[in-house]
C-alpha positions, 0 to 999 in steps of 0.5 A, spaced: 500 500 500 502 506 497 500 511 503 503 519 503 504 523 510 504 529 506 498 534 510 492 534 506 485 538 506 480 531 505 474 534 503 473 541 501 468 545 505 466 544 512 464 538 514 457 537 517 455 532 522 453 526 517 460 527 512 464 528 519 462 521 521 463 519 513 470 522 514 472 519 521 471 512 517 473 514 510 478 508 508 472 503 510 472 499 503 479 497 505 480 490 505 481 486 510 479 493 514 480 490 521 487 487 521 492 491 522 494 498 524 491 503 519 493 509 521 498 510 516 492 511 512 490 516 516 496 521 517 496 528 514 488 528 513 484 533 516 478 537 515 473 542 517 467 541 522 463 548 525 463 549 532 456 545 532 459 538 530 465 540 535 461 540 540 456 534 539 463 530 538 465 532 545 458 532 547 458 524 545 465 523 549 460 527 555 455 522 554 459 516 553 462 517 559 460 514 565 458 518 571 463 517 576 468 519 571 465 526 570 464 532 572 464 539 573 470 544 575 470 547 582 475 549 587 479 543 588 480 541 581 487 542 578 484 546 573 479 551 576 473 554 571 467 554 574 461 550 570 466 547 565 466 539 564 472 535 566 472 528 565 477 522 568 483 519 564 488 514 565 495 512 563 497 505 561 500 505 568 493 506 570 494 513 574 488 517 573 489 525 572 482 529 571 482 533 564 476 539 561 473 536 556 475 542 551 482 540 552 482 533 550 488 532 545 486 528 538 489 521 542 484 523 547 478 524 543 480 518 539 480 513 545 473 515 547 469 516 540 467 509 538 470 504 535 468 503 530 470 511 529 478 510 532 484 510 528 488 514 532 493 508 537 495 508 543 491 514 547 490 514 553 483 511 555 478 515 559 474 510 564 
């Protein structure tokens, strides 16, 4: 497989909820899809979502994450804004660190969408 890392834009425009989802999983007719590691596939894409889409995919990580490793900042929280999001993360040492949501890395993001949206490896997994 011929794969180039060179940074390119992969749909022009910005990408609604519908085609950001189609975007996530756009090398899904490759063959044996589910051997391997196609992150090379991946390298260098990116596209354009509005502030809406953003939202609603850190909206689902909010979601999707149980509520015992969710929360809201307060005054004993390591990052102090009131009201914003912070959701718990560990490392594949198993320590845990809380996080706001809004600063969740692509590795981060990745991990928590679901599987059948990841292509990012090796991210730390939020509980």
């Amino acid at each position: 497989m011929n794969t180039s890392s060179q940074i390119r834009k992969v749909y022009q425009g910005t990408a609604d909820r519908h085609q950001m989802f189609r975007m996530f999983d756009r090398h899904a007719q490759r063959p044996n899809r589910f051997e391997g590691d196609a992150s090379m596939l991946y390298a260098g894409e990116w596209f354009e979502i509005t502030e809406r889409e953003h939202d609603y995919m850190f909206e689902h990580i909010w979601s999707a994450t149980s509520d015992a490793y969710r929360g809201y900042s307060d005054q004993i929280s390591p990052h102090y804004l009131p009201g914003h999001r912070l959701i718990t993360l560990y490392s594949e040492a198993g320590s845990a660190r809380s996080k706001l949501l809004d600063d969740l890395t692509d590795d981060e993001i990745a991990t928590k969408l679901p599987v059948q949206l990841r292509h990012l490896p090796d991210a730390a997994a939020a509980a």
